[in-house]
Steps between C-alpha positions, in 0.01 A plus 500: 500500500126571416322340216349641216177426351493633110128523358487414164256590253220198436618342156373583152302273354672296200383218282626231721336679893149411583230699464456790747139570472175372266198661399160321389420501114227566315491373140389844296519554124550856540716561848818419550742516793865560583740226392523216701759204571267225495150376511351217760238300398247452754233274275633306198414625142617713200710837578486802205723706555738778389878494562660785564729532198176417273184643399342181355358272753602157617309256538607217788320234469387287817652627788536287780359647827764547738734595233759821476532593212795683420417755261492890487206636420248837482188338499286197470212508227126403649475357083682166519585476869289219700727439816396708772655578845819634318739717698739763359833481682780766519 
């Protein structure tokens, strides 16, 4: 009896699958960018930022570097932000 090999689609991403690809961000006041699962912190310091279900930004105080942080946002304000090195991931 031959085998079959069934190809399956590559999963959807959900809340609880890792990241599938990252893009570099740049802290800007007036540019945002599509939402995101998470930031990385490259370089500790504060994170402003704006969640996707808000317009007000957050403010996250002292972020470790090396840290994940599990938020969804549109963009990260230059005003208030002092880490640096911070990735976008999706």
């Amino acid at each position: 009896m031959p085998s079959t090999i069934t190809i399956m689609p590559p999963p959807r991403p959900t809340d609880a699958a890792p990241a599938y690809t990252a893009l570099a961000v740049t802290p800007s006041d007036a540019v945002g960018f599509a939402a995101c699962r998470g930031l990385y912190v490259g370089a500790d310091g504060d994170i402003t930022a704006v969640m996707v279900g808000a317009q007000t930004p957050v403010l996250f105080a002292a972020a470790r570097a090396g840290t994940v942080l599990p938020i969804a946002v549109t963009q990260v304000l230059e005003t208030g932000t002092t880490a640096t090195d911070i990735v976008a991931l999706y």
